[in-house]
C-alpha positions in Angstrom: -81.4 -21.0 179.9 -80.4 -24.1 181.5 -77.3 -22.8 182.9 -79.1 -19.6 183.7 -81.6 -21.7 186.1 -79.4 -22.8 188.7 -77.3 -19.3 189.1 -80.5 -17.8 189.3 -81.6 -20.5 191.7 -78.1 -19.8 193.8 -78.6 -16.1 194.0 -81.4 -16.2 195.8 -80.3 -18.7 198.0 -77.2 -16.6 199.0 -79.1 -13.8 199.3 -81.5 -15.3 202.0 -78.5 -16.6 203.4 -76.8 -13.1 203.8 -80.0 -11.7 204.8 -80.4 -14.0 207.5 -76.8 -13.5 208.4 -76.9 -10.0 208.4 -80.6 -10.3 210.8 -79.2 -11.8 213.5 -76.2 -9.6 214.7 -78.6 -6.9 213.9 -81.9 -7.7 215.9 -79.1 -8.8 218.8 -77.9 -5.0 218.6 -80.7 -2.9 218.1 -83.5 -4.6 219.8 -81.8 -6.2 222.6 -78.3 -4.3 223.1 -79.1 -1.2 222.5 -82.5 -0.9 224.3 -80.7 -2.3 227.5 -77.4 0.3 227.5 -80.2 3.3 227.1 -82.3 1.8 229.9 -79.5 1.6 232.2 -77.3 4.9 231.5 -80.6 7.2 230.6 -81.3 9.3 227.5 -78.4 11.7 228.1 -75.4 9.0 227.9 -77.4 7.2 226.0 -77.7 9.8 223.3 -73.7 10.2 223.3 -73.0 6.3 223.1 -75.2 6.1 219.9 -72.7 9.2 218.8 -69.8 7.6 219.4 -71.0 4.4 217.7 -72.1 6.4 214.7 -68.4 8.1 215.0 -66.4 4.7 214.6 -69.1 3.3 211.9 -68.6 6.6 209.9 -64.3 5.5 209.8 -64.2 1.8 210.3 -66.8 1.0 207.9 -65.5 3.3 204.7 -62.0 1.9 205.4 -63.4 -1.9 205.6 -65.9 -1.9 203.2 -63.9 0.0 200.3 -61.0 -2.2 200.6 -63.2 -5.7 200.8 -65.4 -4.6 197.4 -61.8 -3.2 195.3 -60.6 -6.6 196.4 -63.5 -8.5 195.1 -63.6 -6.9 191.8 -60.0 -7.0 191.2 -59.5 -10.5 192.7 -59.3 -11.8 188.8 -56.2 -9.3 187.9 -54.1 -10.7 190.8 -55.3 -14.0 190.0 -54.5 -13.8 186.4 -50.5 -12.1 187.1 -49.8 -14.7 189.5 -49.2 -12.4 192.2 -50.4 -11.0 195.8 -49.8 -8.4 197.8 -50.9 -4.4 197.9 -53.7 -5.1 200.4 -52.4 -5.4 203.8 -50.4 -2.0 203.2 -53.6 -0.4 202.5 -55.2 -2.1 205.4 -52.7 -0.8 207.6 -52.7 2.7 206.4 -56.7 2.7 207.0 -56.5 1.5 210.8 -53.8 3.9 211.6 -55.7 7.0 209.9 -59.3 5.8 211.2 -57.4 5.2 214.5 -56.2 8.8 214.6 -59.4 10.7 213.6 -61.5 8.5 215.9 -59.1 9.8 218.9 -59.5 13.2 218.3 -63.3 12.6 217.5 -63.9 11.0 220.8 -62.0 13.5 222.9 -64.5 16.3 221.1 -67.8 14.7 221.9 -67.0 13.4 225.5 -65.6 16.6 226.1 -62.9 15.5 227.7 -59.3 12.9 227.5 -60.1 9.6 229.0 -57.7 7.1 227.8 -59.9 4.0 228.5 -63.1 5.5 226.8 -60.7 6.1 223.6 -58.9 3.0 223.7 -62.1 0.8 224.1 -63.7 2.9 221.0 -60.4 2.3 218.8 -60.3 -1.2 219.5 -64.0 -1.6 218.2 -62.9 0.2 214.9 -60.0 -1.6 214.8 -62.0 -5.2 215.2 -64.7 -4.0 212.5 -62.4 -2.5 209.5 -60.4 -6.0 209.7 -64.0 -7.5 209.6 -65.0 -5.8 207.2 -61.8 -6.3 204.7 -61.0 -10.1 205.2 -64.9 -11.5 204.9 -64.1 -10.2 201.4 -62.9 -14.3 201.4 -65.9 -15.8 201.8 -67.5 -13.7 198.8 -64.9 -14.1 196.5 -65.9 -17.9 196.5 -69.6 -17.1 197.0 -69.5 -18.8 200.4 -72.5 -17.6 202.1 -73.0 -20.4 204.6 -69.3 -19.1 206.2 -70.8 -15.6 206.4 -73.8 -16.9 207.8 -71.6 -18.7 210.9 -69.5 -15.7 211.1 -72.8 -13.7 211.6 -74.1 -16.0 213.8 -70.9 -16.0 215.9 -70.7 -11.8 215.9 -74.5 -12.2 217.6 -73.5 -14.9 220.0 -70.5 -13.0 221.2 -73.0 -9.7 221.5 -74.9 -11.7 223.9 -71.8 -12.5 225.8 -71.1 -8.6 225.8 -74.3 -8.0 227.6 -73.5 -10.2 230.3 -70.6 -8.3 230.7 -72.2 -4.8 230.2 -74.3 -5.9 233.5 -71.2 -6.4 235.5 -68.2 -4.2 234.4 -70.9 -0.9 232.9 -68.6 -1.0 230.1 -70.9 -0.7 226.7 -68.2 -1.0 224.4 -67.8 -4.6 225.9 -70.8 -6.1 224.0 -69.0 -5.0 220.9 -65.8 -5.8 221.5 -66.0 -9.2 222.7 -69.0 -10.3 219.6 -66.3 -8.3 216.8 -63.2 -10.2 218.8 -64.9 -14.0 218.4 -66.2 -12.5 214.7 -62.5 -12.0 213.4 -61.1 -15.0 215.1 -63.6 -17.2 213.0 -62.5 -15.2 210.0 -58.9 -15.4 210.5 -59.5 -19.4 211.1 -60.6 -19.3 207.3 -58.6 -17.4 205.3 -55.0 -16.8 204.4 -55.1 -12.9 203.2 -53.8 -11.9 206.6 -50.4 -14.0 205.0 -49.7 -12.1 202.0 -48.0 -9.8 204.0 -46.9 -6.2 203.3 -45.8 -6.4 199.4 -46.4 -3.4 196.5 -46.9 -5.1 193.3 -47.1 -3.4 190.4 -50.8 -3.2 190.5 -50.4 -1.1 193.8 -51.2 2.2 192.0 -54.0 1.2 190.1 -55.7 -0.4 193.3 -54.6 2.8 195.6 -56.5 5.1 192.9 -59.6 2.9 193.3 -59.4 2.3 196.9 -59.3 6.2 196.9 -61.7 7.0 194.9 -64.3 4.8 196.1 -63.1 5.7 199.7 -64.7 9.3 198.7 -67.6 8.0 197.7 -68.5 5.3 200.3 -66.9 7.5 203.5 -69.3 10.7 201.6 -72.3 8.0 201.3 -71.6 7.3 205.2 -71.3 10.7 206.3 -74.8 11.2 205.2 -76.1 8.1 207.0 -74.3 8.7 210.6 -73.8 13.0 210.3 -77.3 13.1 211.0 -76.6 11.8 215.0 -72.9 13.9 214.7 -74.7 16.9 213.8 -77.6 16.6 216.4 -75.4 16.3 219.5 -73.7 19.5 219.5 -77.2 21.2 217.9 -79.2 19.7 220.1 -77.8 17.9 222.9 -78.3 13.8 223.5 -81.6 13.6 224.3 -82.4 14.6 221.0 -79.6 12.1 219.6 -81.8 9.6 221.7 -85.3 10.4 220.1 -84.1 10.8 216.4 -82.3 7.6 216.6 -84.8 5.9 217.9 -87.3 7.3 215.0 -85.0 5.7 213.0 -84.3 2.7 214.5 -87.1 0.5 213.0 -86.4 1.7 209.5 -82.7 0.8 209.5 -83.5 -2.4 210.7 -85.5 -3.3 207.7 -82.6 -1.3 206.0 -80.0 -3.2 207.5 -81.9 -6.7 206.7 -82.6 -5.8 202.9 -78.9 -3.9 201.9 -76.9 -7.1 202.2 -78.8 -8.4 198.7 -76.3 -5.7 197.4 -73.3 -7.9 198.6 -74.3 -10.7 197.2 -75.7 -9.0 193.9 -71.6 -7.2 193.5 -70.3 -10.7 194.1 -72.3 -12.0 191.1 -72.1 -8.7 188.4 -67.9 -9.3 189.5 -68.2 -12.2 187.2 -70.2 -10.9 184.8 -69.8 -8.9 181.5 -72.5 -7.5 180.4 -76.4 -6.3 182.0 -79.9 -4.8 180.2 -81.3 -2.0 181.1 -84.5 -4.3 181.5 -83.2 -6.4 184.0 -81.4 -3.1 185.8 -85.3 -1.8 185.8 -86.9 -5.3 187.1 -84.5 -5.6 189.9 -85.5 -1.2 191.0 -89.1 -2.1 190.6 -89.2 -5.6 192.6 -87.3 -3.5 195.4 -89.6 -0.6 195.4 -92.1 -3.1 196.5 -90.1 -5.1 199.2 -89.3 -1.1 200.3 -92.9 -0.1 200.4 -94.5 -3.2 202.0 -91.8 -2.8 204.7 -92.6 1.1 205.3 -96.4 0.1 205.8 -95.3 -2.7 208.0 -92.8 -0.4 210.1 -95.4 2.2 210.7 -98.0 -0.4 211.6 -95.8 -1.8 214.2 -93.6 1.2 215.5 -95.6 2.1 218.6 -96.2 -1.1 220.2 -92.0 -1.9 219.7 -90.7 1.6 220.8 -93.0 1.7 223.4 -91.4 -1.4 224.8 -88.3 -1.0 224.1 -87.9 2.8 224.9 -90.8 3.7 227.3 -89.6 7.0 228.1 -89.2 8.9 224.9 -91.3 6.5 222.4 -94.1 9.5 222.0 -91.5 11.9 221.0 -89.7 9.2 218.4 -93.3 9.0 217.1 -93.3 12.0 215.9 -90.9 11.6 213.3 -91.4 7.5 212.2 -93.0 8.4 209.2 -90.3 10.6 207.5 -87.5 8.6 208.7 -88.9 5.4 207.4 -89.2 6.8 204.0 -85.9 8.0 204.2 -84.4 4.5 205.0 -86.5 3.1 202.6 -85.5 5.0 200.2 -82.0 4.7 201.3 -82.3 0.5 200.5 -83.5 1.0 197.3 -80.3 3.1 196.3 -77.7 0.8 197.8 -79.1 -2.0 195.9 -78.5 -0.2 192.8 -75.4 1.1 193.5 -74.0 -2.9 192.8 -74.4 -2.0 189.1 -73.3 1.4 189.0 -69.6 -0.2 190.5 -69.4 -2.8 188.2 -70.7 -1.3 184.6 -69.7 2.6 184.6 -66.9 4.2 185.6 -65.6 5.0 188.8 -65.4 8.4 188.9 -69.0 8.8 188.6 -69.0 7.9 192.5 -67.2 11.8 192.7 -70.4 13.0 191.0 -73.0 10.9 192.8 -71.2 11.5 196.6 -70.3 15.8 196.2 -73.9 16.3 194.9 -75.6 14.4 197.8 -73.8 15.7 199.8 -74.6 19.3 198.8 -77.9 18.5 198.4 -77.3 17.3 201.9 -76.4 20.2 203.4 -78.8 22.5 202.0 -81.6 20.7 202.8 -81.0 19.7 206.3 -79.7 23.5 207.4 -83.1 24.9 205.7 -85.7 22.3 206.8 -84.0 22.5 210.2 -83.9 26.2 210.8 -87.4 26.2 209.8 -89.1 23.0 211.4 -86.5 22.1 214.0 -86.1 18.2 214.1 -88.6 17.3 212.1 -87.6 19.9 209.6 -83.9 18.0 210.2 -85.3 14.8 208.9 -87.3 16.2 205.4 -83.9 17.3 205.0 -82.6 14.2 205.0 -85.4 12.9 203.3 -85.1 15.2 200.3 -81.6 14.2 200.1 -82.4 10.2 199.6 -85.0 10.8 196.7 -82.7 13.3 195.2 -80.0 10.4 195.3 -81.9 7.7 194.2 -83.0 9.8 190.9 -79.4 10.6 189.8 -78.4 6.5 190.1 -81.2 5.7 187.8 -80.5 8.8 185.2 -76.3 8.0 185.7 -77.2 4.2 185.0 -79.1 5.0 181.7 -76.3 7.5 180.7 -73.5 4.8 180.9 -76.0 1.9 179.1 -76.6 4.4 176.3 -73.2 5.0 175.9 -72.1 1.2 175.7 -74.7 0.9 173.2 -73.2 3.5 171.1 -70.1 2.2 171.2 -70.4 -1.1 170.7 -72.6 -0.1 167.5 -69.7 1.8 165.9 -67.6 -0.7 166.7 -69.3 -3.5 165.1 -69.4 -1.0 162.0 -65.9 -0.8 162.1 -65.0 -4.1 161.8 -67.6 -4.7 159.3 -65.6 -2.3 156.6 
């Protein structure tokens, strides 16, 4: 107990910290950023900016993200052998292939081949994936303070982007310039750039991971960001412009809540063993963060759409209350998907991604031929609660099973 105290006492420490850190870049973005490109280019451009955004989260992200959590939880089996390497090869793999399908994904939704609109929007991926991979430092020591400064450096830089947004036009400035002084700070801290380009013999075992989890996460973020890729060419931008901004309030609190899951993956990585108790407290105590912030998100919608986007706030209104479920519902599951990586098997992410995605699908091409957009969104909706339900019954599977086994095994070496 008296060691338990102060890691208890630390995880919530670095989870405020991360919150925090994550809060800043993100109110910079969506409340001040974001608001001011759709104000100055107009629903229509602005609809196909938050497409392309979505476009270069959907690749960068996956890449960046997969690679940084493999790398956490196999940081002790490099550590143990002695050796380094694997990494950077599959980092450069992942910019080259997310550098590729984001060029022929820009060319489709502009329409047409500008060379500076798809450099700019390969740049930004290529700044976020090495984001995204070498912060991976600062949580292998549980160094939230360094996250924290990085965070507060990616918002700073935004702010610098908007000053130059006013004067070149150029949106993909504000992202460019706050990911650029991001990865410099980054790169100032950590050596993993240096272990150059080696295969060890853990390559294979690391590539099957990074694949399989790939899958899962890139499946996971097709169902966040398809919902704008799939609206554009249905319904043209404007309708991009009033969906997202429906959302917009909802992913905020989302944004602001998820990066408890970071911290929570850093911890389980060094530990051995949780109860199905403690799995249940930690679902219940984030149901009711989830539900006080829906209530508080409807409450204040109005007032901060209205401000922020005057022109089609009534129509976002519309829709507030089933996208705020969704992204509610979409917190709670990426909180519990820490303990699903860390205590049952990895292929279970094959199961939990196809089937969402199915379930995806279905539901969004029904509710949407028969309500429209709002029909889109119970789609979406439907999919969340159906994905949340499988976690939970896929967590109590794998728990059972340990028991089971560890049972038989203690009766086997009691013969």
């Amino acid at each position: 107990m008296k060691e338990g105290k102060p890691i208890r006492k630390k995880f919530i420490l670095d989870a405020l910290l991360n919150i925090i850190a994550y809060a800043i870049p993100v109110i910079i973005l969506q409340l001040i950023a974001f608001p001011i490109i759709g104000r100055e280019l107009g629903n229509n451009q602005y609809g196909l900016v938050v497409t392309l955004v979505s476009l270069y989260t959907l690749l960068s992200l996956p890449f960046g993200n997969v690679l940084n959590n493999v790398r956490l939880l196999q940081n002790k089996d490099y550590e143990s052998n002695g050796i380094k390497g694997d990494f950077n090869v599959l980092l450069a793999w992942s910019i080259v292939l997310s550098s590729l399908i984001l060029m022929l994904g820009t060319i489709y939704y502009e329409g047409n081949f500008t060379f500076s609109s798809i450099a700019l929007i390969v740049v930004i991926s290529c700044l976020n994936l090495l984001r995204e991979y070498l912060i991976v430092s600062f949580r292998i020591n549980l160094n939230y303070k360094a996250i924290l400064i990085n965070n507060a450096i990616l918002g700073f830089g935004y702010v610098i982007g908007i000053a130059v947004f006013y004067i070149t036009g150029l949106w993909q400035m504000i992202l460019i310039i706050g990911s650029g002084l991001s990865l410099i700070y980054i790169t100032r801290n950590t050596n993993l750039l240096r272990e150059g380009f080696t295969v060890t013999s853990l390559f294979k075992k690391i590539a099957y991971k990074s694949f399989v989890l790939f899958i899962s996460v890139f499946l996971k973020n097709v169902l966040s960001y398809a919902d704008k890729l799939l609206l554009f060419p249905l319904l043209g931008p404007t309708a991009v412009s009033i969906y997202y901004t429906a959302t917009i309030l909802g992913k905020i609190i989302a944004i602001m809540i998820t990066p408890i899951n970071s911290v929570m993956l850093s911890y389980l990585s060094k530990t051995e063993k949780i109860s199905l108790k403690y799995f249940f407290s930690i679902f219940g105590l984030t149901g009711i963060i989830g539900g006080i912030g829906y209530l508080v998100t409807i409450l204040i919608s109005y007032r901060i759409l209205s401000f922020l986007y005057p022109n089609w706030a009534a129509d976002s209104m519309e829709l507030i209350y089933i996208t705020t479920a969704s992204a509610i519902l979409e917190v709670v599951a990426s909180v519990l998907h820490p303990f699903l990586l860390r205590f049952s098997n990895i292929n279970w992410q094959y199961l939990i991604s196809g089937s969402n995605l199915i379930v995806y699908v279905l539901g969004a091409t029904i509710f949407f031929n028969l309500y429209g957009l709002i029909g889109f969104c119970i789609g979406i909706l439907v999919t969340n609660v159906f994905k949340l339900g499988l976690m939970i019954v896929i967590f109590i599977i794998n728990y059972r099973n340990d028991s089971v086994r560890k049972i038989v095994r203690e009766a086997a070496e009691s013969v």
